[in-house]
N, C-alpha and C positions, 0 to 999 in steps of 0.2 A: 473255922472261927472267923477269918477273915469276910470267907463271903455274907457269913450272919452278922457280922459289925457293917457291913457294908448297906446290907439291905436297911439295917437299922436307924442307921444314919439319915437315910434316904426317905426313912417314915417319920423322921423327927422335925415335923414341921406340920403344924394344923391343918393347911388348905392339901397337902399330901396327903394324910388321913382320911379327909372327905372323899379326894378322889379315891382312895383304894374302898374305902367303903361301898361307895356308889359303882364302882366296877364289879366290887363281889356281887353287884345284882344283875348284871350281865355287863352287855358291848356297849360301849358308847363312843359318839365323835366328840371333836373338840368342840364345835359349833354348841354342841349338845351338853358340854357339860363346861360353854360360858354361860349358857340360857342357867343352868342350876346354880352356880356359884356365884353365880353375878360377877362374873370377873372376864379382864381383857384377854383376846387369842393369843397375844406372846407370854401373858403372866401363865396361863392354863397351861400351853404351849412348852413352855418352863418346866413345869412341875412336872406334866406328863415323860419330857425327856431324863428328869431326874430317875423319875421313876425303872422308865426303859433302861436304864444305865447302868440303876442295879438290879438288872434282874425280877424287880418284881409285876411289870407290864410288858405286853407287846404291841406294838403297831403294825396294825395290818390297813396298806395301801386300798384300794376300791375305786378304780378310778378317779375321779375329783373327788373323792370321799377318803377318809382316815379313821379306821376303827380302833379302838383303844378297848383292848380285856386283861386282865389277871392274868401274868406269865403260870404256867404250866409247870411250876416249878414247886415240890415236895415243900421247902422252907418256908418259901412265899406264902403259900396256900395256905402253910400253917397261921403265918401272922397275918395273913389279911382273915382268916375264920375268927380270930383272937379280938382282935382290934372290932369285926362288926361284932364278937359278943360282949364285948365292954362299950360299945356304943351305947346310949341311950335314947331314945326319941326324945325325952324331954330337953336335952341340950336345945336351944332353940335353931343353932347354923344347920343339926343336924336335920330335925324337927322339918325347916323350910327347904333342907335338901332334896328332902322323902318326897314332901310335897309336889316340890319342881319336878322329881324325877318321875314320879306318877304322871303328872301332866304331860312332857316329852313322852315315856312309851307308849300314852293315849293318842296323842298328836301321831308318833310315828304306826299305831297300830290301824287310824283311821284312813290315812294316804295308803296303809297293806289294802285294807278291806276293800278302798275305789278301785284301786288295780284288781285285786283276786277276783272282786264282781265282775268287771270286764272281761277279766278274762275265761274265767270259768261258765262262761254260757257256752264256749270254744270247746272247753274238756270236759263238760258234758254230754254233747253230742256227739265225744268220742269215745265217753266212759259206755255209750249207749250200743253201742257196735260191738264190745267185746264183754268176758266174764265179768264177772260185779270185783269192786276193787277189794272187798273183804276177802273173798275168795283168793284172787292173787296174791294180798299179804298174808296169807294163812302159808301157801304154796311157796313163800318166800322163806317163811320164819321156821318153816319144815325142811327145804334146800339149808339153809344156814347150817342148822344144826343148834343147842342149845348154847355153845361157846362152853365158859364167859370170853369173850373180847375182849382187850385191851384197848383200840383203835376201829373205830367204827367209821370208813369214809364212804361218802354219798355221795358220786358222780352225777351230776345236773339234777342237784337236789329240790328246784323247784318249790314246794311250800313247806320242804321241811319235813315232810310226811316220814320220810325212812327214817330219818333219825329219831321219831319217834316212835316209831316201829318196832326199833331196835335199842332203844333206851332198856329197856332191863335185861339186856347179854352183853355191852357193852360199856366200859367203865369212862370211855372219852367217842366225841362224835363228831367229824366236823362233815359238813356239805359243800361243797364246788357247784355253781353256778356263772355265767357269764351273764347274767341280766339281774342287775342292780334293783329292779323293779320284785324280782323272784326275790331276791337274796332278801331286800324289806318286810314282805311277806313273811318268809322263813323265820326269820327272826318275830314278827309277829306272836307267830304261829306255836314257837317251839317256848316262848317265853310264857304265853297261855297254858301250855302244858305243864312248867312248873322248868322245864330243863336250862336251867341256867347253864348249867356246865358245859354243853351243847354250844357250838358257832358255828358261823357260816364262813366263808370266804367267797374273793369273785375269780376267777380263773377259766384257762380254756382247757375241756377234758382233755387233746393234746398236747400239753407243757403243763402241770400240775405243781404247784410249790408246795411238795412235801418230799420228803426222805425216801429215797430210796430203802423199800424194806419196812418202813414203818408201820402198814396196816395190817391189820390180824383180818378182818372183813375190809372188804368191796364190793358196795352194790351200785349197779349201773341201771336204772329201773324207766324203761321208755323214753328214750336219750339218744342210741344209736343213731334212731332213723331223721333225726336234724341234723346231723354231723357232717361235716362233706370227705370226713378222713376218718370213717368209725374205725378202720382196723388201726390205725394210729393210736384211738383213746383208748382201746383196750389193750395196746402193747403200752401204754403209760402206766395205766389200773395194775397191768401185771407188776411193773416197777417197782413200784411205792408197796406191793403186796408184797409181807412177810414170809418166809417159807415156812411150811407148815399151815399157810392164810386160805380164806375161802373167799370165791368169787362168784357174783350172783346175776346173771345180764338177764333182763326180761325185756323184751317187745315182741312184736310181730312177725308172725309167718307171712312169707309173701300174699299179696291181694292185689287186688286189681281195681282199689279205689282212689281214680285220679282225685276225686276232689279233696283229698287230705295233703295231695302234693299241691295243686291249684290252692285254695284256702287257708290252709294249717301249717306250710312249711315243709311238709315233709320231703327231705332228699330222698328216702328210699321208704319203697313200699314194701317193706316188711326183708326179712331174712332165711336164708334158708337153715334148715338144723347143721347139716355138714358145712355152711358157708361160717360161722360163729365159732364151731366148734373146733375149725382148723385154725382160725385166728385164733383161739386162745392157747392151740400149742404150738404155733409157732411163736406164739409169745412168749413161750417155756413155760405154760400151767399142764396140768394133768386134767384134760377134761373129764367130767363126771355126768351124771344121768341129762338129760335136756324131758323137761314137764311139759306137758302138752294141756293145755287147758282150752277145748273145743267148742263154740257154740254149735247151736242144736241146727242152725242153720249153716253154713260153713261161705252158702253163696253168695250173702249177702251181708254178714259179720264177720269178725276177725278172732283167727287163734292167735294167741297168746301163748308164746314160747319162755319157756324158764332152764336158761342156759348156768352150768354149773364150774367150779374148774378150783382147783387147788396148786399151790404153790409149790413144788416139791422140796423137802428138806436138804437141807447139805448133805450131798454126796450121793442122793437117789440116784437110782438107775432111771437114765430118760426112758428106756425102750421099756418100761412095763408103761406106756401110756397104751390109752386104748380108744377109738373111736364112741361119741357121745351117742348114748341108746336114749331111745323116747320111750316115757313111760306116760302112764297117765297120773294125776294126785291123786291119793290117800281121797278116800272120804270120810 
């Protein structure tokens, strides 16, 4: 009762209300919602820590950036659903909120689209070397298994793509990303899809700011080979994975295309099956099948490896683990 008089309090004020309304449509900054409110950074500023204080927001850091969503909290959820269904559009502050807030994720959705053009002439010419990406995410959603999930985390999630992937097995989803630029995108991307519920974060796949234990899934999807400490991010991945959770790594079998190290970034050019699959049990997962997805050429395109691994429950026996077998996909 206390933490519901608290929350309550906390919404008992107009310019409060707007912002929890405006956040039930996803993330926003502070910047971003004085442009809507027409109001000053310490007045906005204000409200939003009232808010954090009880409970019904969070702040999430982004380097110079500060994202503000709807705490994750069973109560809250409930009275911010409440509150946007007693809202009305006709109200007029709400009416010019809608407005404003339209304009903002258009503004932020056209500075995604300069960057994703840029850069996707890039992931093109890579998409072009390996199987077609429908295929992979088929190979992916088949590795998974049907869930349901609880926790859906996306290691260098890029434009967002897994989390929408993985939106109907999974009841929450966030992405990890260290490029501010991606992470823009992402949210673009996944708000186009309708998935509000869905965020991003910025973070390094080696130090992840989540719970130990908390993910039912982890997928790590074409990530390894920019990392300069890949067996690091997957002994994090394993961390924050549930026991009883499923683990999903896909990239490259080794090749021997300098120009995606010269060009693209890449620290390593591809992985071996046994090289992945020891790092995920010495990470303490139980590795599972490793998918072999081959082009017709092998000398001059790249396979694609779909590495698998489960968490063991309390109390398993470690020694039924077993070395990761290649299969081919289901057709």
């Amino acid at each position: 009762m206390d933490e519901l008089l608290r929350k309550l309090r906390a919404l008992a004020e107009p310019t409060r209300l707007r912002i929890v309304t405006l956040l039930f449509r996803g993330e926003l900054t502070v910047s971003e919602l004085m442009q809507i409110l027409g109001q000053s950074q310490p007045r906005v500023s204000r409200h939003l820590k009232m808010l954090v204080d009880a409970g019904l927001a969070e702040r999430l850091p982004e380097g110079a950036w500060v994202f503000y969503r709807l705490a994750k909290d069973a109560v809250g959820e409930k009275l911010a659903a409440l509150i946007d269904e007693m809202a009305h559009a006709e109200d007029p502050d709400l009416e010019r909120d809608l407005e404003r807030l339209s304009k903002v994720k258009q503004a932020r959705a056209e500075a995604a689209q300069r960057y994703f053009e840029h850069a996707a002439k890039n992931w093109e010419r890579i998409r072009a070397l390996h199987f077609p990406e429908v295929d992979v995410e088929s190979a992916m959603r088949r590795a998974a298994g049907e869930g349901p999930f609880d926790l859906h985390l996306d290691i260098g999630t890029g434009t967002g793509r897994m989390l929408e992937l993985f939106a109907d097995r999974a009841r929450d989803g966030i992405g990890i990303d260290l490029s501010h630029e991606m992470l823009n995108v992402a949210r673009s991307k996944i708000a186009e899809a309708g998935l509000t519920d869905r965020f991003v974060r910025q973070a390094d796949a080696g130090a992840l700011p989540i719970d130990s234990g908390a993910a039912d899934l982890v997928t790590v999807h074409q990530v390894l080979h920019y990392l300069d400490d890949p067996r690091r991010a997957l002994g994090e991945c394993a961390r924050v994975l549930a026991p009883g959770g499923r683990m999903i790594v896909v990239d490259f079998a080794p090749h021997a295309l300098e120009f995606l190290r010269a060009e693209h970034h890449h620290r390593r050019l591809g992985f071996t099956r046994e090289e992945i699959a020891e790092w995920l049990e010495k990470a303490g997962l139980e590795p599972g099948e490793t998918i072999a997805l081959e082009p017709d050429d092998p000398e001059t395109l790249l396979t694609v490896l779909i590495w698998t691994a489960t968490k063991p429950e309390a109390g398993a026996e470690p020694g039924s683990r077993n070395r990761s077998r290649t299969t081919e996909p289901a057709q």
